[in-house]
N, C-alpha and C positions, 0 to 999 in steps of 0.2 A: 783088867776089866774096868771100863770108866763108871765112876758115880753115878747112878742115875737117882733121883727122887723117885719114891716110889706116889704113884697118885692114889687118892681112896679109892674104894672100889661103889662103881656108880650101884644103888639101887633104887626101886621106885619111889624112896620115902626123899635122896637127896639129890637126886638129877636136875631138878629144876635150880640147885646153886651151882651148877656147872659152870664155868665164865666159856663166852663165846666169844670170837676175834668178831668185829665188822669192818668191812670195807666196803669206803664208797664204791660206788659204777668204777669209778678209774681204778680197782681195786689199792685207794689208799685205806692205812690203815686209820680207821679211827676211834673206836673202843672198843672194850668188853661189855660184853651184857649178860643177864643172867640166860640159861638155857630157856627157861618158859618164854620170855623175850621172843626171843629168835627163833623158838619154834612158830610163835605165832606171826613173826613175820613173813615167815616161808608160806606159811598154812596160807597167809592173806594176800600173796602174792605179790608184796611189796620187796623180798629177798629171795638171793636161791641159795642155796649148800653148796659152797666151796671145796670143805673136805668134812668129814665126817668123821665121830670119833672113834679111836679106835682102842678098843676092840665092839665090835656095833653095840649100840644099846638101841634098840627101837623105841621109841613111844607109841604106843598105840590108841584108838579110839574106837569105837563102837564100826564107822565105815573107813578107816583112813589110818596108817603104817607108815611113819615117817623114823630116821634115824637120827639119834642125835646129834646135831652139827657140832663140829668143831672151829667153822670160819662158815660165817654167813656174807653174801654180797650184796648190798642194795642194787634195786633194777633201776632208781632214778638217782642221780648226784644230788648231793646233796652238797649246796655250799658252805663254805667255813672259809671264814676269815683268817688269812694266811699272818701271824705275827708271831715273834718273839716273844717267850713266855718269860723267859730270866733275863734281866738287863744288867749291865755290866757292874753298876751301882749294889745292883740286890747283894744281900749277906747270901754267903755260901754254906754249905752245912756240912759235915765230914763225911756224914752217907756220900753226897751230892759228887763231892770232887773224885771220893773214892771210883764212882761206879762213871763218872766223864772220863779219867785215868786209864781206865778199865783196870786200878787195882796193879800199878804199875810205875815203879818210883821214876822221878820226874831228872834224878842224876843218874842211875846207874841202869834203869830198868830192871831192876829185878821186882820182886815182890812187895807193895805197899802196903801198911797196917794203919800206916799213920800220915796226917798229914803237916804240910809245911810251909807256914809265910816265907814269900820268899825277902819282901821287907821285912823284918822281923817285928813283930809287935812292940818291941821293948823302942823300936823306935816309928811307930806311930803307924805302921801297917795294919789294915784296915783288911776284914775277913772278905774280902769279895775276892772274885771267881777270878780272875786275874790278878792276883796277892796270891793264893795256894795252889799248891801241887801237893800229889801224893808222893809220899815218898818213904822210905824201908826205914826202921831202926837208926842203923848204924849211918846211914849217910844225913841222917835228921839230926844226930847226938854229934856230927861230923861238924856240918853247918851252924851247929848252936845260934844264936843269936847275931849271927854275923850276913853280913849279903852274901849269896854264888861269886861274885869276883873278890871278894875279902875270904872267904874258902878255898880259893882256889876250885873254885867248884863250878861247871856249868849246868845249863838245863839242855836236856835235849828235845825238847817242843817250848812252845809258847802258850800257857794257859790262858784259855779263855772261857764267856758263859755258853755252856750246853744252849743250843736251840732246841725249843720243840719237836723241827726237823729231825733231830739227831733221836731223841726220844722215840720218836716212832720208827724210827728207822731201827735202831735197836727191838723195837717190840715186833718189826717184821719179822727182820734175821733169827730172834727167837723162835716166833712161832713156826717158821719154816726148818728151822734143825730139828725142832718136833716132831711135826709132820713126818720129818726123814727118817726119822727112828721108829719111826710107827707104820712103817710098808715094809 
């Protein structure tokens, strides 16, 4: 049986910290908001309910029964300036490279904890997103301070900086495996 998180259980005192998905008109992804939010976008006819959450929580009002969304959609696009949020310069952080990886060593693919200059620091390698890979234990302790070709060690991708693109595209795929566990 696979791990699931268990979620709080909604009631009327904390449904309004619920986080909701929004997506533009072209249903791009572009943040969370809080549940009160996005009820009141719907209410106001500036969004509609994508998917609802499940298992239903209504909200109610004196004339009006709406369910809680779980992905709300703007009726109008909304523009946003399309750029790179990490540039190749920027310092990397060990979350960061972990979770670009997907937590996946950069020689051997197995499972990553840790990560790895591939110039090694000792000789003047610099933390950015193209310097590091994740990579396991044993193949980290392997490579010590030495380059992949003085290792005898290759990589098997080419690291580089996460784009925003990729960020959100990650937080689609997320929220849609969701969705799926939840019909």
């Amino acid at each position: 049986m696979p791990f699931r998180r268990a979620e709080r259980q909604l009631t009327p005192d904390n449904w309004i910290h619920t986080p909701v998905l929004v997506l533009n008109a072209s249903y791009e992804a572009l943040t969370d908001i809080g549940a009160d939010r996005a009820v009141v976008l719907v209410i106001s006819g500036a969004a509609e309910t994508v998917a609802e959450r499940r298992p239903r929580f209504p909200i109610r009002s004196k004339h009006l029964e709406i369910a809680l969304p779980q992905t709300i959609r703007l009726l109008h696009y909304v523009y946003l300036e399309h750029r790179v949020l990490v540039h190749d310069e920027s310092r990397a952080t060990l979350a960061g490279v972990l979770r670009r990886d997907n937590h996946r060593c950069g020689y051997c693919a197995g499972w990553a904890g840790t990560v790895d200059h591939i110039r090694p620091r000792s000789r003047g390698g610099p933390n950015t997103w193209n310097n590091l890979i994740a990579a396991c234990g044993p193949c980290n302790t392997r490579k010590a301070d030495r380059t992949p070709d003085e290792a005898g060690m290759r990589l098997l991708w080419e690291p580089k900086a996460p784009t925003d693109l990729q960020r959100r595209q990650r937080q689609i795929w997320k929220h849609l495996a969701a969705a799926d566990t939840t019909q």
